[in-house]
N, CA and C atoms as a LAMMPS dump frame, in Angstrom:
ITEM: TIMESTEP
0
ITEM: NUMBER OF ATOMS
342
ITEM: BOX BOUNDS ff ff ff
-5.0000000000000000e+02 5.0000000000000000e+02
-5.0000000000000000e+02 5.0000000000000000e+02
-5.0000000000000000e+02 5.0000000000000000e+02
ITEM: ATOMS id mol type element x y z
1 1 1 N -272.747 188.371 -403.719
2 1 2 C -271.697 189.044 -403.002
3 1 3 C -272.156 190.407 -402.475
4 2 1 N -273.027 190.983 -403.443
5 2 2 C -273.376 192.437 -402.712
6 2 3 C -274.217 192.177 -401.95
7 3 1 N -274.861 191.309 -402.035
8 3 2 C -275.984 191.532 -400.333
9 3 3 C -275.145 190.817 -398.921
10 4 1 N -274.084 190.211 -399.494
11 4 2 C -273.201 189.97 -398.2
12 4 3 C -271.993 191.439 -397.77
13 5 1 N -271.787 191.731 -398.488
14 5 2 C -271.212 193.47 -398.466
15 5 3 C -272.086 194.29 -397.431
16 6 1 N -273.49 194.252 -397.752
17 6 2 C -274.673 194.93 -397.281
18 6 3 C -274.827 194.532 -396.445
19 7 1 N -274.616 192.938 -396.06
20 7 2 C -275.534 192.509 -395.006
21 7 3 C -277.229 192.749 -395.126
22 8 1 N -277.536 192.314 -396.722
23 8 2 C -278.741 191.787 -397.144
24 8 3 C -279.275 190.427 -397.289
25 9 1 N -280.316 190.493 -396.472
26 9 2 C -280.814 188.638 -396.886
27 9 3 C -281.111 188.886 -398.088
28 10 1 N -280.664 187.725 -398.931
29 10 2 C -281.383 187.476 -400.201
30 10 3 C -283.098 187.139 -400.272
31 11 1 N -283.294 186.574 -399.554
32 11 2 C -285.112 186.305 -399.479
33 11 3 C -285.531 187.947 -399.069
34 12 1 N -284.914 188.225 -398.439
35 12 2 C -286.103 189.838 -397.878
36 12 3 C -285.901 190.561 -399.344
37 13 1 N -284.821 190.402 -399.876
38 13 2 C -284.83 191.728 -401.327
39 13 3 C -285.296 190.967 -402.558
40 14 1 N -285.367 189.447 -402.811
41 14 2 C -286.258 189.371 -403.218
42 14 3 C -287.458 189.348 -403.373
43 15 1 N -288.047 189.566 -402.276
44 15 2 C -289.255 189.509 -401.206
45 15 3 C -289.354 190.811 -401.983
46 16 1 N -289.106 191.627 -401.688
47 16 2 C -289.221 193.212 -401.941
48 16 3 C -289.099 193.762 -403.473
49 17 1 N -288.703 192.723 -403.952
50 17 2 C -288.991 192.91 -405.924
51 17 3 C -289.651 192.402 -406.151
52 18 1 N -290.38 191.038 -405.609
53 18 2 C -292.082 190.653 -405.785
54 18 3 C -292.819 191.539 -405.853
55 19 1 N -293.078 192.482 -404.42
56 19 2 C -293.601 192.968 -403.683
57 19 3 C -294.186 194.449 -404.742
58 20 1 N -293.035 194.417 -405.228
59 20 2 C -293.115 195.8 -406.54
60 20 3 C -293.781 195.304 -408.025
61 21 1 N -293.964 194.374 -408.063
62 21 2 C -294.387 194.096 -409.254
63 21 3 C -295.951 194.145 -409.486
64 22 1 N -296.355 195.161 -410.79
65 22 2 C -297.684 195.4 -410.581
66 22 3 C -297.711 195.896 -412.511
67 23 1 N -298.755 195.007 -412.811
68 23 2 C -298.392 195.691 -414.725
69 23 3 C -299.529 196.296 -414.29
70 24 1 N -300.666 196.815 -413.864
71 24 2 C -301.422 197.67 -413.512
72 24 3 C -300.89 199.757 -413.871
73 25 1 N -299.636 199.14 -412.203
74 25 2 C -299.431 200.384 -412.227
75 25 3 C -298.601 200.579 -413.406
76 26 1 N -297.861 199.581 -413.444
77 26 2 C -296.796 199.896 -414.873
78 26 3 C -296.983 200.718 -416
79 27 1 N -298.377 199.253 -416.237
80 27 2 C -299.027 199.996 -417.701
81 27 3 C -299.886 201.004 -417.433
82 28 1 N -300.126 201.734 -416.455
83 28 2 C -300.823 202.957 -416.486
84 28 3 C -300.262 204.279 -416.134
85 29 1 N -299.053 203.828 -416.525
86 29 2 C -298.229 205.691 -416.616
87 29 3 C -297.276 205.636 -415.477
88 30 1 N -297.292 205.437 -414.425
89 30 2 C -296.787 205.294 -413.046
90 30 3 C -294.994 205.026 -413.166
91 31 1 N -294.321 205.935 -413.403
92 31 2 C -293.236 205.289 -413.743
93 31 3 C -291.993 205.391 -412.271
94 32 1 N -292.492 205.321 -411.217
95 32 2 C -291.54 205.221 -410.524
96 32 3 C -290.396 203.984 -410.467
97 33 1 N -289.502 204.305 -409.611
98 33 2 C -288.285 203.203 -409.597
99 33 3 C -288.769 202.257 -409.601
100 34 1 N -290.055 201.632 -408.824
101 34 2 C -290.66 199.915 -408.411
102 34 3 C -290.604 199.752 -409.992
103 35 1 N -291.349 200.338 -410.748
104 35 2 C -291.205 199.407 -412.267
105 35 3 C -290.352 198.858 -412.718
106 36 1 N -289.027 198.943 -412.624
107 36 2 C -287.97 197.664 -412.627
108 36 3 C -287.9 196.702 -412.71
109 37 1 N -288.817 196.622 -411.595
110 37 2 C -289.247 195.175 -410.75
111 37 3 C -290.284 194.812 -411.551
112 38 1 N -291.089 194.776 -412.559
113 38 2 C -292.354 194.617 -413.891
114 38 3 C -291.213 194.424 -414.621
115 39 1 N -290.236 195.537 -415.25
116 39 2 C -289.833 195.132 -416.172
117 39 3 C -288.999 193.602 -416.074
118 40 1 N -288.255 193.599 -415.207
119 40 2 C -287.898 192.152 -414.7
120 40 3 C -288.605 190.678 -415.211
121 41 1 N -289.78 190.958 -414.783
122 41 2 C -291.214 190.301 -414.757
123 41 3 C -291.378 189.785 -416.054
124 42 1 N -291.63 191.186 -416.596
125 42 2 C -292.107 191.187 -418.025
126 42 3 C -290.801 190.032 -419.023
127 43 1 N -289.594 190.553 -418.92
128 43 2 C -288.452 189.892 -419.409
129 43 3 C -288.635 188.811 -419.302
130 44 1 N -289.194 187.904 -417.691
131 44 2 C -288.587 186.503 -417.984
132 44 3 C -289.816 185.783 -418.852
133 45 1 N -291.53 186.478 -418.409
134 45 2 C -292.139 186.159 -419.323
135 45 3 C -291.955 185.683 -420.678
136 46 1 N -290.95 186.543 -421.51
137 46 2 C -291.056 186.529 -422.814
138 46 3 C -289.763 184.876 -423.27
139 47 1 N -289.33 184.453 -421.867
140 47 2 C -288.895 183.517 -421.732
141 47 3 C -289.052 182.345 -422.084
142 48 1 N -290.78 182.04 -421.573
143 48 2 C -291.373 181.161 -421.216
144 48 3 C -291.869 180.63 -422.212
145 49 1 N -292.105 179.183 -423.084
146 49 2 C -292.586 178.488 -423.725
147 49 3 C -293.912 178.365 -423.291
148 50 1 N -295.152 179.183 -423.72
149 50 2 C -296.695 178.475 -423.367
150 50 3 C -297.188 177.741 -423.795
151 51 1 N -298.07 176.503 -423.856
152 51 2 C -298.638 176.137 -424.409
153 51 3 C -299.682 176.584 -425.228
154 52 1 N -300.498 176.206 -425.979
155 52 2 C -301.731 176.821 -426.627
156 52 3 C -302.773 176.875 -425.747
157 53 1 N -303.114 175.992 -425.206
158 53 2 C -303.898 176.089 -424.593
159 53 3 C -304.201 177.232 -423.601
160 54 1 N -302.631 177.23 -422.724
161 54 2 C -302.191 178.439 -421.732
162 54 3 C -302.147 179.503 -421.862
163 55 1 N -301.891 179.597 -423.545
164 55 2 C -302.014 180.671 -423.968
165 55 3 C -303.576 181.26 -424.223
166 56 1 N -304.151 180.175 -424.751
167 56 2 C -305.757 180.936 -425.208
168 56 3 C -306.616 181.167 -423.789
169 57 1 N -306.074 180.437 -423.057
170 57 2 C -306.969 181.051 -421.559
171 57 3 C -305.962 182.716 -421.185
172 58 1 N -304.63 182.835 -421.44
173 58 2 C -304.312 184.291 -421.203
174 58 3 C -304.396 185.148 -421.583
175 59 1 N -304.663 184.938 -423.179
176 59 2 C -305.146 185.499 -424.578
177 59 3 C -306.323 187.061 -424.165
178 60 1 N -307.248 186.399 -424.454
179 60 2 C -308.242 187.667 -423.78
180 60 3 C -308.081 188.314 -422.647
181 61 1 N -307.426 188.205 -421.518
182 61 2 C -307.085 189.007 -420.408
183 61 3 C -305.706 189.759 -420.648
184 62 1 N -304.801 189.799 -421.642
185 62 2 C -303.831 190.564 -422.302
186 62 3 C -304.552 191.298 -422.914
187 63 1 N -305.104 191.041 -424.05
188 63 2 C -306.179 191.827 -424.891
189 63 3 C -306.772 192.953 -424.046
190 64 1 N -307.633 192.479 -423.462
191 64 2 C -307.865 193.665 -422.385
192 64 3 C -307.422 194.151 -421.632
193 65 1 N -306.236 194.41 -420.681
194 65 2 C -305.544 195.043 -420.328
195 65 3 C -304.909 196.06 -421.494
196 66 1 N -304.391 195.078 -422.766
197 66 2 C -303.856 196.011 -423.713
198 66 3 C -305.479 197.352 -424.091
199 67 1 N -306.393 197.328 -424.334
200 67 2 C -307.412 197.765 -424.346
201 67 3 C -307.534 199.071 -423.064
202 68 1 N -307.127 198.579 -422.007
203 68 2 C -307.617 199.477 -421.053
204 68 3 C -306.212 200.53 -420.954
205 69 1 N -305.027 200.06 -420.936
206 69 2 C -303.912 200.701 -420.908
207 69 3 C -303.559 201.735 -421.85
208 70 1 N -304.08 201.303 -423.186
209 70 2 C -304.15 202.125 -424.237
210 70 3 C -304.583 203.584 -424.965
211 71 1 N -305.853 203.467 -423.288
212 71 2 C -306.379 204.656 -423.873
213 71 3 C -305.821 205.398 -422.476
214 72 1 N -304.944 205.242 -421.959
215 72 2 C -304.545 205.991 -420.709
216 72 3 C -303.942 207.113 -421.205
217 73 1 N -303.845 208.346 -419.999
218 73 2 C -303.709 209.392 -420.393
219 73 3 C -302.642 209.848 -419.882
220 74 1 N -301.701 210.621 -420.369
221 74 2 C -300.548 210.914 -419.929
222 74 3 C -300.297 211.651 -418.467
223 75 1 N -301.234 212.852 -418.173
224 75 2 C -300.963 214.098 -417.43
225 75 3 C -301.808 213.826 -416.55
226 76 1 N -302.954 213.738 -416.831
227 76 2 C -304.345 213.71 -415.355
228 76 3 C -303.677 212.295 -414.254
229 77 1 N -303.598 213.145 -412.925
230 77 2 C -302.885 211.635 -412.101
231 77 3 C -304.436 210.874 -411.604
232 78 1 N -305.438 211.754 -411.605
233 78 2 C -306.571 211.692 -411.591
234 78 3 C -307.196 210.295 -412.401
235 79 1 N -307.094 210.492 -413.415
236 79 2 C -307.036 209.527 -414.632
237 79 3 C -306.277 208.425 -414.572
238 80 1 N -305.239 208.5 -414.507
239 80 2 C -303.697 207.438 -413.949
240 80 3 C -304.366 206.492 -413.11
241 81 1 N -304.556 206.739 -411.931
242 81 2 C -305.097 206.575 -410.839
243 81 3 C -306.702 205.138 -411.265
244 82 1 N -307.28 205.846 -412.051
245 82 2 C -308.467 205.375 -412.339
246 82 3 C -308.134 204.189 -413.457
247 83 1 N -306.932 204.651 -414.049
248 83 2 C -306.631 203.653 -415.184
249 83 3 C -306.226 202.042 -414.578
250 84 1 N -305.183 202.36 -413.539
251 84 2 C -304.589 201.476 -412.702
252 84 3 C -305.753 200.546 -411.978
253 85 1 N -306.68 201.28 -411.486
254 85 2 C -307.893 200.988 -410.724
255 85 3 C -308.215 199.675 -411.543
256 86 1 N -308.517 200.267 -413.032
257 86 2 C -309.683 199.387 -413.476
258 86 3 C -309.069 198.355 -414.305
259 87 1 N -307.282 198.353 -413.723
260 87 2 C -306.503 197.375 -414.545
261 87 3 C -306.438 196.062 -413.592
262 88 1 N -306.139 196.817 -412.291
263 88 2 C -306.223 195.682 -410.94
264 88 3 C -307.79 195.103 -410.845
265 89 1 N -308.836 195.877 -411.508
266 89 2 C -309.727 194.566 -411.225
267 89 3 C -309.64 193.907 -412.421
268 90 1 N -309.271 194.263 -413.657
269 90 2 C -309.135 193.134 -414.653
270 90 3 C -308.043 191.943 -413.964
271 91 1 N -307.062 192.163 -413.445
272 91 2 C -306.118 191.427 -412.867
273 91 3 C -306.664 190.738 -411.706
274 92 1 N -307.007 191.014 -411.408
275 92 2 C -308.426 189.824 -409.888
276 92 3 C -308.964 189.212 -410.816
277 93 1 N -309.654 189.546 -411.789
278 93 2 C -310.756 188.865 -412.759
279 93 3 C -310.092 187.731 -413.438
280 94 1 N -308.796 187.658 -413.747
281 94 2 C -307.893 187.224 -414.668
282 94 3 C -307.247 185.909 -413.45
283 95 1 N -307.009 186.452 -412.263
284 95 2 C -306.147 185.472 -411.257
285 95 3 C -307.513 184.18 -411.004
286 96 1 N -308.575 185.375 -410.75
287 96 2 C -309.554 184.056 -410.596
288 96 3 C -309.629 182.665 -411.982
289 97 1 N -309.982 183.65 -412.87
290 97 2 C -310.245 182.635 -414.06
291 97 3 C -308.532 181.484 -414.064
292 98 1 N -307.519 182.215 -413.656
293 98 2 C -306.656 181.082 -413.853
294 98 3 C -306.796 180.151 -412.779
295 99 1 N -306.869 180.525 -411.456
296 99 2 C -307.13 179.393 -410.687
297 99 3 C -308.391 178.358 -410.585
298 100 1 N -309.434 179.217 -411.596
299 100 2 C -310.398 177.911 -411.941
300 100 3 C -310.098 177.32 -412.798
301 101 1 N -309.147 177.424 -413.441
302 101 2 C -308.667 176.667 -415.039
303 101 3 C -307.459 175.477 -413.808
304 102 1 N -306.915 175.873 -412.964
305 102 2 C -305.608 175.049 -412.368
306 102 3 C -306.588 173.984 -411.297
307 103 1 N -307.931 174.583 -411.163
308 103 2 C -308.254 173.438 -410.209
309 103 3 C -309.405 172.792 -410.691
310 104 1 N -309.911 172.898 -412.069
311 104 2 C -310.653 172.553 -412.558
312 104 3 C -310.219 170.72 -412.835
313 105 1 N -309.062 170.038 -412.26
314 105 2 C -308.827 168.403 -412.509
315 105 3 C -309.369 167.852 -411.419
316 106 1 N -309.394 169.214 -410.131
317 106 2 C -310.159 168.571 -408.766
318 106 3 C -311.783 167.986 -408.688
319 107 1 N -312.487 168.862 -409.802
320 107 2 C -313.489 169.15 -409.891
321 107 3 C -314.137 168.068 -411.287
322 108 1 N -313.718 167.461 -411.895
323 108 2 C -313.702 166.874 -412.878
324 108 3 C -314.285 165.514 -412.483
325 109 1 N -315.287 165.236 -413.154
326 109 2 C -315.764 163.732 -412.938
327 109 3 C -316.024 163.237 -411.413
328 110 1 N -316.203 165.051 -410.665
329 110 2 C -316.569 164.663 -409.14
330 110 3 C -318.016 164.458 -408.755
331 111 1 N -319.174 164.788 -410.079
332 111 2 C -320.47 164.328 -409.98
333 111 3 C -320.554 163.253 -410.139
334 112 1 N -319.835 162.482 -411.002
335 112 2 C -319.651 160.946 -410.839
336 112 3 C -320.093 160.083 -409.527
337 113 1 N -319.089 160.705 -408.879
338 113 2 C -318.394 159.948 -407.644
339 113 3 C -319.927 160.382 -406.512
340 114 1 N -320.885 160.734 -406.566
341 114 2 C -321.736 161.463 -405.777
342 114 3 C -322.97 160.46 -405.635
């Protein structure tokens, strides 16, 4: 009802709480309004039934993020900045390894076939 009040599309503002979601910046001090949109995130996560398996491939890339976030520093934005940095490449590092784990059935028993 309120985005018809507004005259808001629902796809563009959800579009735009995707768009904010970043545990990078989250977990590295950054507390502007977009974090909402993580905490959101974070919530339905704790939702979700994983498997074991799903879990032990996410296992170590939590770990380390928890690792890198941890030693972040409150005041230096300098630091902040650098913390976030080196959280988004754990998070590239982490997207890759899952999409070789999701397409790894393509790849399976394809030397066979050769």
């Amino acid at each position: 009802m309120i985005c018809e009040i507004f005259e808001i599309r629902p796809q563009e503002f959800i579009q735009k709480i995707l768009d904010e979601i970043s545990l990078p910046r989250y977990y590295s001090g950054q507390n502007g309004k977009e974090t909402w949109s993580t905490l959101i995130m974070l919530e339905h996560l704790d939702t979700i039934d994983f498997s074991e398996e799903r879990l032990a491939l996410h296992e170590p890339y939590m770990e380390k993020l928890h690792n890198i976030v941890s030693q972040k520093p409150s005041a230096n934005e300098e630091e902040v900045e650098l913390t976030e940095t080196e959280a988004r490449n754990l998070m590239a590092e982490w997207h890759k390894a899952t999409l070789a784990y999701r397409s790894k059935y393509l790849l399976d028993g394809l030397a066979d076939d050769v």
